[in-house]
C-alpha positions in Angstrom: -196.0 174.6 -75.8 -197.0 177.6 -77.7 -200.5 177.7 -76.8 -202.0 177.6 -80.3 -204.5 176.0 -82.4 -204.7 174.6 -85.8 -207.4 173.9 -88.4 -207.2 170.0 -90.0 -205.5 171.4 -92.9 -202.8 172.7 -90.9 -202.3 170.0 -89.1 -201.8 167.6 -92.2 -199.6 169.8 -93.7 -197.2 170.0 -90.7 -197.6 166.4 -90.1 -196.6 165.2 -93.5 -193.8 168.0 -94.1 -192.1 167.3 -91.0 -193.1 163.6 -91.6 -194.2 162.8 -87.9 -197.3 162.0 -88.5 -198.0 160.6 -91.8 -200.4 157.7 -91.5 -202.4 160.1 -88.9 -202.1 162.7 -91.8 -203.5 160.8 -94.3 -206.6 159.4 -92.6 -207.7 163.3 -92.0 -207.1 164.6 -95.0 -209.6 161.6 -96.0 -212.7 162.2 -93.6 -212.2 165.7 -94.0 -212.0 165.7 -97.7 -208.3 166.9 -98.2 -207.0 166.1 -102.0 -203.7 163.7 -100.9 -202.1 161.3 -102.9 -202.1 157.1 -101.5 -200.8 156.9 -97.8 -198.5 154.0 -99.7 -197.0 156.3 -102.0 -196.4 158.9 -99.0 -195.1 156.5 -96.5 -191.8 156.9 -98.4 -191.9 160.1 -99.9 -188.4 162.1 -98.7 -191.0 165.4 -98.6 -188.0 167.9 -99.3 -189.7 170.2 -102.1 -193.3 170.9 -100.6 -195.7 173.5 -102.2 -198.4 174.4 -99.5 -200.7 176.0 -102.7 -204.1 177.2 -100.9 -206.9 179.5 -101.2 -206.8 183.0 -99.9 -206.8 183.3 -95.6 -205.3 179.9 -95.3 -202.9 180.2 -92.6 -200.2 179.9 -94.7 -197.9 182.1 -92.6 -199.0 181.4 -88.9 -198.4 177.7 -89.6 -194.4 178.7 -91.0 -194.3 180.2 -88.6 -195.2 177.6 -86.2 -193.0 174.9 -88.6 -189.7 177.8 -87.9 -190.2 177.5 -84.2 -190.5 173.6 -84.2 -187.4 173.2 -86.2 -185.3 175.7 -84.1 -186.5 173.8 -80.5 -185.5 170.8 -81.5 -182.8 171.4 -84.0 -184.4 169.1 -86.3 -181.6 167.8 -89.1 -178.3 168.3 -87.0 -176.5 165.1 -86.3 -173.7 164.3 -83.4 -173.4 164.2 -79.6 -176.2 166.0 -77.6 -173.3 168.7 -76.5 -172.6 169.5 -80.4 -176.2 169.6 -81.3 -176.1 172.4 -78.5 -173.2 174.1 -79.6 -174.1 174.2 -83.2 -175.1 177.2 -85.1 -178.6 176.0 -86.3 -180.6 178.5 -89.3 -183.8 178.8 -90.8 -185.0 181.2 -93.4 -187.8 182.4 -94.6 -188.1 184.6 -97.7 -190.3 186.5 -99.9 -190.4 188.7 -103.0 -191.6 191.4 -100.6 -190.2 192.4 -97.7 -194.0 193.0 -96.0 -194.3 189.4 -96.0 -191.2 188.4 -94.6 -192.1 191.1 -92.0 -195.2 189.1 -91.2 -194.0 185.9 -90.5 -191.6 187.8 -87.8 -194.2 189.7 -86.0 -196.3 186.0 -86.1 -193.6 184.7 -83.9 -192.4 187.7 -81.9 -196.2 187.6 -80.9 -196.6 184.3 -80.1 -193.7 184.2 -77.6 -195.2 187.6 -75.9 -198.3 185.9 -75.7 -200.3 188.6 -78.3 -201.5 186.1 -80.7 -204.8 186.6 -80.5 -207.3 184.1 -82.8 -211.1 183.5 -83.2 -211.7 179.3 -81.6 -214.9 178.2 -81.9 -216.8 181.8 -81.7 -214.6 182.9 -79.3 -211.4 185.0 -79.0 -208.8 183.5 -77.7 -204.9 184.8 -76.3 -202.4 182.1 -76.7 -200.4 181.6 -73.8 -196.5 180.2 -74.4 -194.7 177.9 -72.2 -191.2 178.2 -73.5 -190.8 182.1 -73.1 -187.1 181.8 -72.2 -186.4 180.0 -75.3 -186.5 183.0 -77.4 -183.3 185.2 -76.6 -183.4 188.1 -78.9 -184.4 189.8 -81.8 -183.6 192.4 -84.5 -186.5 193.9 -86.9 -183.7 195.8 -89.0 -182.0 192.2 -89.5 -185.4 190.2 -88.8 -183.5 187.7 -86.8 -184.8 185.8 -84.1 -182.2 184.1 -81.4 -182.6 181.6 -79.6 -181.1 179.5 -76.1 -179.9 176.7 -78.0 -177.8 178.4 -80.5 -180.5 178.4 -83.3 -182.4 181.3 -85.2 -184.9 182.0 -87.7 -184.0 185.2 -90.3 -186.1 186.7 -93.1 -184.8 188.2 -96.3 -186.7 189.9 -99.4 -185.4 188.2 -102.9 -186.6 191.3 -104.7 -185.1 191.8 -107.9 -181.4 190.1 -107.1 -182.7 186.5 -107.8 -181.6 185.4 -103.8 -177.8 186.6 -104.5 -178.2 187.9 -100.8 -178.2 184.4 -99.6 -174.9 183.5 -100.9 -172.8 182.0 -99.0 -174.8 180.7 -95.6 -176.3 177.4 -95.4 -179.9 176.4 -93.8 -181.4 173.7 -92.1 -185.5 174.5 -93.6 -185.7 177.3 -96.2 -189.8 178.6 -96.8 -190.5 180.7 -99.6 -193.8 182.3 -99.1 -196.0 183.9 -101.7 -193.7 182.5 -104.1 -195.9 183.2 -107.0 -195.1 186.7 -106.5 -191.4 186.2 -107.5 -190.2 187.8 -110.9 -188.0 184.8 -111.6 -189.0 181.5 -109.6 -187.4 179.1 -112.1 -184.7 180.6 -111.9 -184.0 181.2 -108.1 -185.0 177.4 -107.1 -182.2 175.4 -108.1 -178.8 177.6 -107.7 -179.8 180.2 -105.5 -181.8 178.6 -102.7 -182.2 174.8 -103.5 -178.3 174.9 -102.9 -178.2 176.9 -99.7 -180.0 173.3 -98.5 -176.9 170.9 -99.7 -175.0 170.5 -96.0 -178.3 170.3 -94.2 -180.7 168.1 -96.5 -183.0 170.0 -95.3 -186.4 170.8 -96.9 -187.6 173.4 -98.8 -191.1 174.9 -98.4 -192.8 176.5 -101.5 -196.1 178.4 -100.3 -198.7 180.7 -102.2 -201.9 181.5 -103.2 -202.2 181.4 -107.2 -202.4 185.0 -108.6 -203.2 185.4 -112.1 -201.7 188.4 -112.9 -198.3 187.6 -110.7 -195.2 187.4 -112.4 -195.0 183.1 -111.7 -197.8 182.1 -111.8 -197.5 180.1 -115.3 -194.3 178.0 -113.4 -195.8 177.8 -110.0 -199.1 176.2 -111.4 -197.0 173.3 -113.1 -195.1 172.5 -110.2 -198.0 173.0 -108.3 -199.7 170.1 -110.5 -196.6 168.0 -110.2 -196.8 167.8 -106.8 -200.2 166.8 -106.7 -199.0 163.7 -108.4 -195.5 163.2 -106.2 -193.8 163.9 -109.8 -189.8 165.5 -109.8 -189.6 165.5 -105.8 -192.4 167.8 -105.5 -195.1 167.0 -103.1 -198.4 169.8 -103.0 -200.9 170.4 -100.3 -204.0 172.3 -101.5 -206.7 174.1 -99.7 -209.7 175.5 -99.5 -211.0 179.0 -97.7 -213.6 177.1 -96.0 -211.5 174.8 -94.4 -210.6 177.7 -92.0 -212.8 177.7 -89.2 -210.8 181.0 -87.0 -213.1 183.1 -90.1 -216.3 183.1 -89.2 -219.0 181.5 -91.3 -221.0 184.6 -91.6 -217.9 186.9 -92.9 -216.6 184.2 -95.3 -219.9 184.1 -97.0 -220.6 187.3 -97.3 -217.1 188.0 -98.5 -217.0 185.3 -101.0 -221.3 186.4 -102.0 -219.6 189.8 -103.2 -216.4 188.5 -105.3 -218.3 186.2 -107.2 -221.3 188.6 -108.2 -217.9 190.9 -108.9 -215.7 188.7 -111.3 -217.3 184.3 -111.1 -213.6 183.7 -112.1 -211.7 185.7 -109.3 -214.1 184.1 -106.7 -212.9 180.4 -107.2 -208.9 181.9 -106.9 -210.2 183.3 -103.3 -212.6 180.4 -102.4 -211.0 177.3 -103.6 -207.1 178.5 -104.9 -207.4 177.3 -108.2 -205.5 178.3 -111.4 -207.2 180.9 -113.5 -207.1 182.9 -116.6 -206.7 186.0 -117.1 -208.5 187.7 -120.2 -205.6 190.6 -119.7 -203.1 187.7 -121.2 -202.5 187.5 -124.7 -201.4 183.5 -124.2 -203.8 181.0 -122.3 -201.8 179.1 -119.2 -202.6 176.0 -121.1 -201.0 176.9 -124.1 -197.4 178.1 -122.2 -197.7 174.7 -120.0 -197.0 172.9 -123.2 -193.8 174.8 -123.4 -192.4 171.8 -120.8 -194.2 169.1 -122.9 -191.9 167.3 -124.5 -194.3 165.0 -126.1 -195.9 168.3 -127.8 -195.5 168.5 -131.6 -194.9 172.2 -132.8 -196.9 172.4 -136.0 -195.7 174.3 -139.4 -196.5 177.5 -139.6 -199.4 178.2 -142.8 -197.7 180.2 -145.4 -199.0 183.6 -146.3 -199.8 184.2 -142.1 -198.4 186.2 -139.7 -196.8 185.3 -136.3 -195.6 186.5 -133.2 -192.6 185.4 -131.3 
């Protein structure tokens, strides 16, 4: 319909979010090397907190993106007689910590129903070409709205500093939060402010980013992160490497990744591979604040005639 193609990656990630396709999910993400838990364990997993945690150049937005769409078309979630579905108001939301983000995921899909997303196939360039045109209706940049013909839309809104208070008040049927990381207070904004806008719907919430060292939650979104990748608290996490994008040319991600590594070893396996890394600019190692959650983690005496910080 939209004229679009996706790496393996991609595909297992919207196949086992949207849980359409799980079995065929799990059997890539095994001959093409994909870290995933047992296809028993996700054959029943509900798949309603889902951290797509990456390395750098992804896809992570172009597939939202594509997820937004799918979910508007079909109105995935809303329950009643075909003419109700129709008449329904039907949301999605996507947010950021910055509004350049949120921006991004807009222009994705203004683009791809103009036919202007242009993407590199097999050594070649290639314009998409959309079949559904008239679903799209409208669209505001100052709101970053999208309307659609059945009633549905996608908007965009920056958290910034007010912890999602703007979000108050409506109700969602798929919220996606990308570059979480970046958020000054992640822990806090889950549960109350965005989890809840989810309670009519049941709808899923999406968790996306790249770990950043130096980013404000990076200490919270690596222990989810590593929950997930065990199924543990309702969290379900999708990893990925840069090489497993084939629209960047080999040449360019080699080079690329050649010049970060000679540059900083540590930095070069954050953009190559997404892992979790430490900074030397920290005063306390990640390790050492993910035992803060440990429950099972005895807090020793302190020695007499020491000093400590608090």
């Amino acid at each position: 319909f939209l004229g679009l193609q996706f790496h393996p990656a991609q595909k297992i990630w919207l196949w086992l979010t949207t849980k359409t396709q799980i079995k065929r999910a799990h059997e890539m993400a095994v001959n093409t090397g994909v870290k995933i838990p047992p296809y028993e364990l996700l054959k029943f997993f509900p798949f309603l907190k889902n951290i797509l945690c990456p390395s750098n150049r992804f896809g992570k937005t172009f597939v939202t993106s594509v997820k937004h769409i799918w979910y508007n078309f079909y109105k995935i979630g809303a329950t009643g007689s075909p003419d109700q579905i129709h008449d329904l108001r039907y949301g999605t939301l996507n947010i950021s910590p910055h509004s350049r983000q949120v921006d991004a995921l807009y222009r994705y899909i203004i683009d791809i129903f103009d036919d202007k997303f242009i993407y590199m196939w097999e050594g070649k360039k290639i314009r998409n070409r959309c079949r559904i045109k008239s679903f799209m209706v409208g669209h505001s940049k100052v709101n970053r709205e999208i309307k659609f013909s059945n009633n549905s839309s996608i908007s965009g809104a920056p958290t910034g500093e007010d912890q999602a208070s703007s979000l108050a008040g409506t109700q969602f049927f798929l919220i996606t939060y990308d570059e979480a990381p970046q958020s000054l207070h992640l822990r806090k904004e889950l549960p109350a402010k965005i989890q809840s806008r989810l309670i009519d719907s049941g709808g899923p919430l999406d968790i996306i980013g790249t770990p950043e060292v130096d980013k404000p939650s990076h200490v919270y979104y690596e222990r989810i992160t590593k929950q997930g990748l065990k199924l543990e608290k309702g969290f379900f996490t999708l990893t990925g490497k840069l090489h497993d994008n084939p629209f960047i040319g080999q040449k360019e991600k080699e080079s690329v990744l050649k010049s970060i590594k000679e540059t900083d070893p540590a930095k070069y396996r954050q953009v190559a591979f997404g892992d979790f890394i430490t900074s030397g600019a920290k005063l306390f190692d990640n390790a050492w604040i993910d035992n803060m959650w440990d429950e099972s983690s005895i807090l020793e005496a302190g020695i007499p005639g020491r000093h400590y910080i608090i």
